[in-house]
N, C-alpha and C positions, 0 to 999 in steps of 0.2 A: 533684189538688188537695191540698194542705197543709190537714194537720190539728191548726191550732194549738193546742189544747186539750191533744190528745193527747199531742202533745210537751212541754205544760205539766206536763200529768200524770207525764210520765216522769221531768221534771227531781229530783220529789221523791219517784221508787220508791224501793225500798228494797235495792232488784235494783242493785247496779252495772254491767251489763251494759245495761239500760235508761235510765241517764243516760249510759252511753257512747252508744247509739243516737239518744239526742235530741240531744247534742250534736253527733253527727255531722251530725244533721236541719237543727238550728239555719245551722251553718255551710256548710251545703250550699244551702238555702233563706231565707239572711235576707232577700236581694231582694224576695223574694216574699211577703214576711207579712204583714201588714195592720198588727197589733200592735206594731211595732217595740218600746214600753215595756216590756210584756211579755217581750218576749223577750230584750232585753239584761236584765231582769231575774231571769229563767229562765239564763241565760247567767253570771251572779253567781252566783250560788245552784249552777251547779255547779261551779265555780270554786273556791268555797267550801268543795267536798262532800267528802269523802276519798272518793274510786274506786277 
């Protein structure tokens, strides 16, 4: 099961290494996410991030 929070959470570590990972998450699992808003907006936000 996906752990949409979790990956919320990662979107805004501070760890570059953990928004590569949620991003990874994101684009592996968008099919599946209940939140769709959320996550294109999690998805922005890293976009946004310098990594």
């Amino acid at each position: 099961m996906i752990d949409q929070e979790e990956i919320h959470c990662q979107c805004f570590s501070e760890d570059p290494e953990e928004r590569i990972k949620a991003l990874n998450q994101l684009n592996q699992n968008f099919s599946h996410i209940s939140k769709k808003q959320q996550a294109w907006n999690d998805l922005i936000e890293l976009a946004n991030s310098e990594v």
